[in-house]
C-alpha positions in Angstrom: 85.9 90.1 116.6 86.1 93.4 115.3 89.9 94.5 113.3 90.3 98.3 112.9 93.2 99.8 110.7 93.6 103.5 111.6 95.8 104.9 108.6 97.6 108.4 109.4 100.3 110.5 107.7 102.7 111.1 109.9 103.9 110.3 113.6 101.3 110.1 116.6 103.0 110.3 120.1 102.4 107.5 122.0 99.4 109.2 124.2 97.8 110.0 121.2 97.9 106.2 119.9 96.8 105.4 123.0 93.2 107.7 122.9 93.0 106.7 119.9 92.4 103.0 120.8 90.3 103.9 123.8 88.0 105.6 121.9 87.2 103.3 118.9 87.2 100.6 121.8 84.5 102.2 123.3 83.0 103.2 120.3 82.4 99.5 119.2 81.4 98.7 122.5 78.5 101.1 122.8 77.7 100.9 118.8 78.2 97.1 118.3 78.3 95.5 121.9 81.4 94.3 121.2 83.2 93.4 124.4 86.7 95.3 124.2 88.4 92.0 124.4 87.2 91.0 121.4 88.2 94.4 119.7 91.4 94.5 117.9 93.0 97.9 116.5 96.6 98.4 114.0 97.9 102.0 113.5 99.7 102.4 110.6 101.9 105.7 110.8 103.1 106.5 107.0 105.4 109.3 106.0 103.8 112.3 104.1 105.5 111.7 101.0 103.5 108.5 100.9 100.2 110.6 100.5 98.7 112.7 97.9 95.8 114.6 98.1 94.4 116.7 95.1 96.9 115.5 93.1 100.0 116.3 95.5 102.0 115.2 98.0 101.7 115.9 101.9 104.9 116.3 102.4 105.3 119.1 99.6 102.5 120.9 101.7 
């Protein structure tokens, strides 16, 4: 049973959540055979100021 955490600063719409999904789903299936059933996915939407990058802050970009 395959568990994928997609990590992303800031919002996604829910279309964009929803691609997301399909294509890692389908990306396991036709990399892994693993039946989409089987294939869980979490997206974890965390706010800018929560992510630095070369020493600073998204959200100060």
């Amino acid at each position: 049973m395959p568990y994928v955490n997609v990590k992303v600063a800031g919002k996604l719409t829910t279309e964009q959540k929803q691609k997301i999904a399909a294509g890692i789903t389908e990306l396991l299936l036709n990399v892994a055979g693993k039946p989409p059933e089987a294939t869980y996915i979490t997206i974890d939407e965390l706010d800018r100021e929560n992510w630095a990058k070369a020493g600073k802050l998204l959200s100060d970009s």
